[in-house]
C-alpha positions in Angstrom: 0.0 0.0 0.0 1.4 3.2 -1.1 0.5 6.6 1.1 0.1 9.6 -0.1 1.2 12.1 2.4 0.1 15.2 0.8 -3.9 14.2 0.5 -3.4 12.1 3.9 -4.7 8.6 2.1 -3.4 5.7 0.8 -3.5 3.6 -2.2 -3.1 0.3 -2.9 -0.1 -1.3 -4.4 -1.4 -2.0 -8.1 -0.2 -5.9 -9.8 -0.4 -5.8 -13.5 -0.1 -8.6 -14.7 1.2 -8.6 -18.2 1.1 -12.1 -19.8 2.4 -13.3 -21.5 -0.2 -15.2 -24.0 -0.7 -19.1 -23.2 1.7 -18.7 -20.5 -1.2 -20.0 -17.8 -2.7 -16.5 -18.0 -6.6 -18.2 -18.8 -5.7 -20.5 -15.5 -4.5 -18.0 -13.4 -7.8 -15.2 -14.0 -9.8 -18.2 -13.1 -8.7 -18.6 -9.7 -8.5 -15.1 -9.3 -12.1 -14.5 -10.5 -13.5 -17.5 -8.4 -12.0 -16.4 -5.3 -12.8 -12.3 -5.6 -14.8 -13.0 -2.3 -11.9 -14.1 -0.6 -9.5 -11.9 -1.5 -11.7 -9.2 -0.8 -11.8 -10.0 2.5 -8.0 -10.5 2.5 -7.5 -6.9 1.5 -7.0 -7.5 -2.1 -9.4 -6.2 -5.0 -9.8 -8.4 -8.4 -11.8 -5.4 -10.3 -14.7 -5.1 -12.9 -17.9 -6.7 -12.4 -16.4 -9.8 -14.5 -12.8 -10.1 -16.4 -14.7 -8.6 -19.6 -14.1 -5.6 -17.4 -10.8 -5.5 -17.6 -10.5 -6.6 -21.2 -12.5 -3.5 -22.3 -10.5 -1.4 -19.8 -7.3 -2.9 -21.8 -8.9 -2.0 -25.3 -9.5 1.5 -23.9 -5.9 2.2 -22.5 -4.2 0.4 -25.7 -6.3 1.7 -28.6 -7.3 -1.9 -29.2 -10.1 -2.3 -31.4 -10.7 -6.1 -32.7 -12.2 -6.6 -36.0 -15.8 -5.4 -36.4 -15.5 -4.0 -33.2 -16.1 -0.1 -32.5 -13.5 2.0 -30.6 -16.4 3.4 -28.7 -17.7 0.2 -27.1 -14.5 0.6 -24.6 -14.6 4.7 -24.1 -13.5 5.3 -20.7 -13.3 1.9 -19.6 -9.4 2.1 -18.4 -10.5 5.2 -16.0 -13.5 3.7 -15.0 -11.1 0.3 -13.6 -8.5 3.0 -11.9 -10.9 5.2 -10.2 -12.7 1.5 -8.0 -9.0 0.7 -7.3 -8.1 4.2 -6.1 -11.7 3.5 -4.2 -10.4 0.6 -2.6 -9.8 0.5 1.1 -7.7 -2.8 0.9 -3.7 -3.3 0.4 -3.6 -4.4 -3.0 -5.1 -4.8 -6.5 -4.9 -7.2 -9.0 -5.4 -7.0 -12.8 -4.7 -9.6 -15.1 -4.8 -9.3 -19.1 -2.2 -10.6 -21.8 -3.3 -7.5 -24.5 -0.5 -5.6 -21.9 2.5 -7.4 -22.9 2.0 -5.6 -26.2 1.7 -2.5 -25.2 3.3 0.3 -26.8 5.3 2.4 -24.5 2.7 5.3 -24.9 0.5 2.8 -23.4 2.6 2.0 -20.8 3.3 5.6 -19.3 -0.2 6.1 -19.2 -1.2 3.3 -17.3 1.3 4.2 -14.5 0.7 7.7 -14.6 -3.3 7.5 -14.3 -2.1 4.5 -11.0 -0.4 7.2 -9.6 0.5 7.6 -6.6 0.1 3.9 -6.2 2.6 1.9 -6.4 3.0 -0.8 -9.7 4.3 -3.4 -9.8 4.3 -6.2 -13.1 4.0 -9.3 -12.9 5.2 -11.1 -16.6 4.7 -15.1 -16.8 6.7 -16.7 -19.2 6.7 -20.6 -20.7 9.0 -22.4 -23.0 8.8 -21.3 -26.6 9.1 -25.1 -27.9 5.4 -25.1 -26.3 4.4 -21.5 -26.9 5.2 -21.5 -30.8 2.9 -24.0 -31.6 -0.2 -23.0 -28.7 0.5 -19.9 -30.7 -0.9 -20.9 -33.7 -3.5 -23.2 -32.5 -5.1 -20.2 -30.8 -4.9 -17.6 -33.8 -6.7 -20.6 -35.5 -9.3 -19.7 -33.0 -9.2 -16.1 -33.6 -9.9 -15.7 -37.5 -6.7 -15.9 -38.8 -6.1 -18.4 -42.2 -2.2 -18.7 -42.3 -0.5 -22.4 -42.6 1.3 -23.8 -39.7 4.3 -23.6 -42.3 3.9 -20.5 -43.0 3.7 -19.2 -39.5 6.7 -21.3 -38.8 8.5 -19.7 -41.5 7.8 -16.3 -40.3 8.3 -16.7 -36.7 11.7 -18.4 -37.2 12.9 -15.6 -39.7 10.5 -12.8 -38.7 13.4 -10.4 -40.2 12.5 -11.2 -43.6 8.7 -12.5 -42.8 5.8 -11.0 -45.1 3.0 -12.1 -42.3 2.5 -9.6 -39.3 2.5 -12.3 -36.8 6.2 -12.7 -36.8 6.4 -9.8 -35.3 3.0 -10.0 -32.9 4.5 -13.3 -32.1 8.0 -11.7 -30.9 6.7 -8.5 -29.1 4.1 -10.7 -27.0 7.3 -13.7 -26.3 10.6 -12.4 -26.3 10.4 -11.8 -22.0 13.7 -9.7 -22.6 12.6 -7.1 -25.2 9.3 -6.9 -22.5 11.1 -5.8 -20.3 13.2 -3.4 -21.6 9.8 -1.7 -22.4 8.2 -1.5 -19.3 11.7 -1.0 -17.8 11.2 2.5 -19.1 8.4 3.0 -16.4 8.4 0.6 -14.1 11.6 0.2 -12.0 13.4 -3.5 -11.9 12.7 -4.3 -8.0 9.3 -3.8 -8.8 8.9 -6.4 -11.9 9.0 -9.9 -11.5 9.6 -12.6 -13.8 6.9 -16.2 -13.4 8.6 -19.3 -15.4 5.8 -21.7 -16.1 6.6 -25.2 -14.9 7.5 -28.2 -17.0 4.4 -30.4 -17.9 3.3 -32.8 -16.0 3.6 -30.7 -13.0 0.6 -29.5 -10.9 -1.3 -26.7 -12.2 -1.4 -25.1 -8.5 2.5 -24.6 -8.4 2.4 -21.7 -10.4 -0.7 -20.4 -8.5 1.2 -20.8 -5.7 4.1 -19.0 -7.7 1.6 -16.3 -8.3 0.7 -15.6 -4.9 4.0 -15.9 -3.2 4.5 -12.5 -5.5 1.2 -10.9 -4.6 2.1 -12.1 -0.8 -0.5 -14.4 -0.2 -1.0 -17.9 1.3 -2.2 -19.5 -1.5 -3.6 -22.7 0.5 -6.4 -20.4 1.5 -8.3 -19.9 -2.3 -9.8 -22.9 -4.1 -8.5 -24.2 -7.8 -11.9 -24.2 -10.1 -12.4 -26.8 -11.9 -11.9 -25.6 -15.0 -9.3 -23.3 -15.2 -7.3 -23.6 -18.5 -7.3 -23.2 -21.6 -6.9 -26.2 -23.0 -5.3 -26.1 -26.6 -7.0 -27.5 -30.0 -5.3 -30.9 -31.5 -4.0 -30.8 -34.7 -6.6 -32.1 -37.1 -9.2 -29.4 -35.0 -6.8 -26.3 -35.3 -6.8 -27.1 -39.2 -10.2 -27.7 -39.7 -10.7 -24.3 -38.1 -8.6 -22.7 -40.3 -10.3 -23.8 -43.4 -13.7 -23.1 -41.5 -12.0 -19.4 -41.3 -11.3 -18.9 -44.7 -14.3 -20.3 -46.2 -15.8 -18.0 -43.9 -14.1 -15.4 -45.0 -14.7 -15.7 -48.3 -18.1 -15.8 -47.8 -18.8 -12.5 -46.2 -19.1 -13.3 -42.6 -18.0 -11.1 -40.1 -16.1 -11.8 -36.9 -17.8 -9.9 -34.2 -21.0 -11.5 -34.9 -19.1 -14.8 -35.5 -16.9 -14.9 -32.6 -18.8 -16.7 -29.9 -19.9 -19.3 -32.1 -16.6 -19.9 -33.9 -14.2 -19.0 -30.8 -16.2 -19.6 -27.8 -18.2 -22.9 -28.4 -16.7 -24.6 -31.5 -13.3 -23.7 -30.8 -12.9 -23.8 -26.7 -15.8 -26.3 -26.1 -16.4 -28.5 -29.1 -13.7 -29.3 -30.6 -11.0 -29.2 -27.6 -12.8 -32.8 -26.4 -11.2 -34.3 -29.5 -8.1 -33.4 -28.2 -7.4 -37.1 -26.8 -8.5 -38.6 -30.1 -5.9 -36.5 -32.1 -2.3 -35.9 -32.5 -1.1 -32.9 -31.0 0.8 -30.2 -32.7 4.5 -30.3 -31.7 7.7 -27.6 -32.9 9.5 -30.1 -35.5 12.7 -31.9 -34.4 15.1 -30.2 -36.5 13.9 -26.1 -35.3 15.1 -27.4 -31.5 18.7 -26.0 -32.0 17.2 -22.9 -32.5 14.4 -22.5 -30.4 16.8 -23.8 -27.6 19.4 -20.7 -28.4 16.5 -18.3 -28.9 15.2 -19.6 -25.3 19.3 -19.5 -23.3 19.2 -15.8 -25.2 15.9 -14.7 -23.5 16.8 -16.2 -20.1 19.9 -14.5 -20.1 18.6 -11.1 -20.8 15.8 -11.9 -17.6 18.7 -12.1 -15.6 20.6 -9.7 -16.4 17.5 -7.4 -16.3 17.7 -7.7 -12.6 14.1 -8.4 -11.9 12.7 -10.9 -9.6 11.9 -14.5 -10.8 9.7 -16.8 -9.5 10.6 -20.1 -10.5 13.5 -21.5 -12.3 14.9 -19.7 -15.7 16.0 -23.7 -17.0 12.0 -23.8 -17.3 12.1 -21.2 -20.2 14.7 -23.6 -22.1 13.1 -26.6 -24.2 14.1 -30.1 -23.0 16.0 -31.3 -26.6 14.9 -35.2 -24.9 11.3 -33.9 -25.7 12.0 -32.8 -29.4 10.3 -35.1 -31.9 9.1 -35.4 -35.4 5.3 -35.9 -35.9 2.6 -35.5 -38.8 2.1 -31.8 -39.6 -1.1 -30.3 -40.6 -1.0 -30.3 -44.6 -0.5 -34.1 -44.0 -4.0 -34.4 -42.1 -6.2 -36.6 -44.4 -9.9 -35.8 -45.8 -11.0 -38.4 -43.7 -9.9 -36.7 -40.5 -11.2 -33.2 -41.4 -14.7 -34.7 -42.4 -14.6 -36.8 -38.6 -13.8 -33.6 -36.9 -16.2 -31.3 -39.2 -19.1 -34.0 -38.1 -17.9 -33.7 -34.5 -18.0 -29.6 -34.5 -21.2 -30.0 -36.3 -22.8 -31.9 -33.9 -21.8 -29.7 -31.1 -22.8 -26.6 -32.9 -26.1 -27.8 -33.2 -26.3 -28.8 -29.3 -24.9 -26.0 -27.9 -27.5 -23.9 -30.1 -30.3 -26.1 -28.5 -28.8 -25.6 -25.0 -28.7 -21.9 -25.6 -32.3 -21.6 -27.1 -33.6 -23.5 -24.2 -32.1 -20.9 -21.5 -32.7 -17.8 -23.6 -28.8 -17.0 -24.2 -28.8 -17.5 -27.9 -29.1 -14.2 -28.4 -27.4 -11.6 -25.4 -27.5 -8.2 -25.9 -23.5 -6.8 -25.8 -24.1 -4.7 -22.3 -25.2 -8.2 -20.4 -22.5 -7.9 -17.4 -22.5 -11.4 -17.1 -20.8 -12.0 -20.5 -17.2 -11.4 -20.4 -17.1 -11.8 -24.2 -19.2 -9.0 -25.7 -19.5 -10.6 -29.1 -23.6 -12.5 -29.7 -24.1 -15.2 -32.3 -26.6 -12.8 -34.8 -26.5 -12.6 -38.4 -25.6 -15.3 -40.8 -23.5 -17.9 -38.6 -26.1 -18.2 -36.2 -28.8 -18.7 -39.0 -26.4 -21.2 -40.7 -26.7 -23.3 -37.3 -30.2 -22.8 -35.9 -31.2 -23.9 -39.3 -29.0 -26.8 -39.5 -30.1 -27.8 -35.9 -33.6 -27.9 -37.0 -32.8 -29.8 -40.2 -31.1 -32.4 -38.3 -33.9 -32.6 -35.5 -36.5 -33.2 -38.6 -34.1 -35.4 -41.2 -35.3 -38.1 -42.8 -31.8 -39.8 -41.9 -32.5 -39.2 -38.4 -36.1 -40.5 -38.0 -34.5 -43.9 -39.9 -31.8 -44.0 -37.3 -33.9 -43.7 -34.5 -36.5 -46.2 -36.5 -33.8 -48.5 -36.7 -32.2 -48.1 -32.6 -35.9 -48.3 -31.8 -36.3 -51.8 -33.8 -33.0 -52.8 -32.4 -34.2 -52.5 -28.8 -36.9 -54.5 -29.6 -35.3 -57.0 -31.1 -32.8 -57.6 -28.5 -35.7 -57.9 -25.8 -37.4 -60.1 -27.6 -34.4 -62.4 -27.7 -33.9 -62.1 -24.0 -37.4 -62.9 -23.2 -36.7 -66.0 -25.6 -33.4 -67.1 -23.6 -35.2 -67.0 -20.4 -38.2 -68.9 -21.6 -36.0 -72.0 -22.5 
C-alpha cells in the first residue's frame, strides 16, 4: 500500500499482470475470479464486475479495437477500472490481461501515470517457446486468422525477412527480454518480476502458488476451479478451423457476430474434447537448436535485467529429450477433417439447442455477465439454428432412430426368448 502524504490517504499497491499469452494467463484469472470474495476480504481487490471488465479497460488504454469492433464500445473503460481501485480500502489490487505485454510504450506511461501515486508493480509469466510457438498458432486458429502452420513457422523463425504480421505480434508478446526493456522505461526492476511456467506434468497449482507468493499471499487459502485452463486445440481441429475461417471469410461473414460461435463454443468447447483422439501439434525436431538458443538468449537477458523471478529460468529452455518429429497439418487426411467437421457440427447444433432453451442465444452486448461481448446474430447463427432444425426433422434421423428403436426390440425379444428355455 502506497501513502500519499500530501492528500493524507493511501492507495493500494497495483499488480499488473502482463502475460504473456498461453503462458497459464486463462488458468491463473480463473482462480482469481473464483475467489474475488476471498480476496476481498483478505485486502485484495480483483476489479470489474467480471474479467470482460478488464479486457474492455485494456482495449481502452491500448487503442485496441478487434475486427468489427467499435473504438467506442470501450470509451472510458481504463478510467473507469483506476478510479474503483483508487476506491479501494484494501492493500492491493490485482489486474490480469495478456493484451498488456504488447503494449506500446505510450500505453505503458499512461497506465502508471493514471495508477499514480500507487505503487506498480508487473508481474510477466513466461513458458518455454518449444510449447508456446505452436499454442500460438492453435489459438490464432481460433481467432480468425487463415495462415498455414508452415507459413507461421516460416515467419516466426525468420521474422526479419517474414511477409505475415505475426512474426512480429509473435516476438513483441514472447521475447520476456525485449518486454522488459519496455516496461523498464516506467516501471523500475525491484518492482517487476519474472513467473517461469513449470514443465508439464507438474501440478497446475504450483504456479498459482508462484503467483501468490509475488502478490504475498497464502495460497492454500483460495480454491482451484475446476476448469481453469485453456486447453489447446489438437491438430486435425486447429486445421479444420482454419479452413472453417477462410471459407468463412470468403463468404462474407464477419467476426464480431461470429466470434462466440466460432471461438467460444466450437473452438474452446467443441472441438477441444477431441483433443485425446488426435495428435497434437509439436515444434518439428530439427527447429530445437534454434528454439533452444532463442530460449538461453531470452533467459539471459531476464537475468541480467535484474528483476525478480519466480521459478527457475532452465523452465524457459526446451528439453531437446522432448524434441520429436510428428505428422504436420497439410498431412492431415480428408478423412480426419470430415470426422472432426461432423464432431464440430454436432456440437454446434447442441450448444445452439442448450442456448435456445435458457434464452442465451441471443445476449445483448451490455449483459455484465458475458465477459465476451461478441452475440451469435447474423448469418453464422442462422447457418446453425437452421442446420439444428434440419437435423432434429431429417429423414436420416427418423430412420436411425427407426432403426435403434427396432433394435431395442429385437434384442428384448431375444432375451425374453433365452429365459423362456
Amino acid at each position: 500500500m502506497t501513502e500519499d502524504t500530501t492528500a493524507g490517504r493511501r492507495y493500494p499497491t497495483v499488480y499488473l499482470h502482463i502475460g504473456t499469452p498461453k503462458s497459464g494467463t486463462t488458468f491463473l484469472q480463473g482462480v482469481l475470479g473464483h475467489n474475488r470474495e476471498r480476496l476481498a476480504e483478505q485486502g485484495v481487490l480483483w476489479p470489474g464486475r467480471t474479467w470482460g471488465d478488464q479486457v474492455h479497460a485494456v482495449r481502452d488504454l491500448a487503442n485496441i479495437t478487434p475486427t468489427d469492433h467499435r473504438r467506442a464500445e470501450t470509451a472510458g473503460a481504463w478510467q473507469r477500472l483506476v478510479d474503483e481501485i483508487h476506491a479501494w480500502d484494501g492493500h492491493s489490487a490485482v489486474v490480469s490481461m495478456e493484451w498488456l505485454v504488447d503494449a506500446k510504450p505510450r500505453h505503458i506511461r499512461r497506465a502508471i501515470d493514471s495508477l499514480a501515486p500507487a505503487d506498480v508493480h508487473v508481474i510477466l509469466s513466461g513458458r518455454d517457446l518449444a510449447r508456446n510457438i505452436p499454442a500460438s498458432w492453435q489459438e490464432d486458429m481460433r481467432n480468425w486468422f487463415t495462415y498455414t502452420w508452415e507459413d507461421y513457422l516460416a515467419a516466426v523463425t525468420a521474422p526479419e525477412s517474414a511477409t505475415l504480421e505475426v512474426a512480429t505480434r509473435f516476438w513483441r508478446q514472447q521475447d520476456l527480454g525485449a518486454i522488459l526493456r519496455r516496461w523498464g522505461k516506467a516501471v523500475p526492476a525491484e518492482r517487476m518480476h519474472v513467473l517461469t511456467v513449470p514443465p508439464p506434468g507438474t501440478d497446475p497449482k504450483l504456479l498459482w502458488q508462484r503467483f501468490a507468493a509475488v502478490l504475498g499471499i497464502d495460497p492454500s487459502e483460495y480454491d482451484i476451479p475446476p476448469k481453469g485452463r485453456n486447453l489447446s486445440l489438437g491438430m486435425v481441429s486447429a486445421e479444420l478451423m482454419r479452413r472453417v475461417n477462410s471459407v468463412a471469410r470468403e463468404r462474407g461473414l464477419r467476426w464480431k457476430p461470429s466470434e462466440r460461435l466460432l471461438k467460444q463454443v466450437l473452438g474452446k468447447r467443441v472441438l477441444t474434447r477431441r483433443g485425446d483422439r488426435e495428435p497434437s501439434l509439436t515444434l518439428p525436431a530439427d527447429l530445437y537448436p534454434w528454439v533452444i538458443e532463442q530460449s538461453k538468449r531470452i533467459a539471459d537477458d531476464v537475468t541480467h535485467s535484474g528483476v525478480h523471478v519466480w521459478g527457475e529460468l532452465t523452465e524457459l529452455i526446451p528439453d531437446p529429450a522432448t524434441a520429436r518429429d510428428t505428422t504436420t497439418p497439410s498431412a492431415i487426411s480428408d478423412r480426419e477433417l470430415l470426422e472432426a467437421a461432423i464432431d464440430g457440427i454436432v456440437g454446434l447444433v447442441a450448444a445452439v439447442n442448450r442456448m435456445q432453451r435458457n434464452g442465451t442465444l441471443n445476449p445483448t452486448e451490455t449483459d455484465p455477465s458475458s465477459t465476451r461481448p461478441s452475440a451469435p446474430t447474423g448469418r453464422l447463427k442462422d447457418f446453425v439454428t437452421a442446420a439444428a432444425r434440419r437435423l432434429r426433422h431429417s429423414d436420416a434421423l427418423r430412420r436411425a432412430r427407426h432403426t435403434a428403436r427396432r433394435g431395442a426390440t429385437l434384442a428384448r425379444r431375444g432375451r425374453m426368448r433365452s429365459r423362456s428355455r
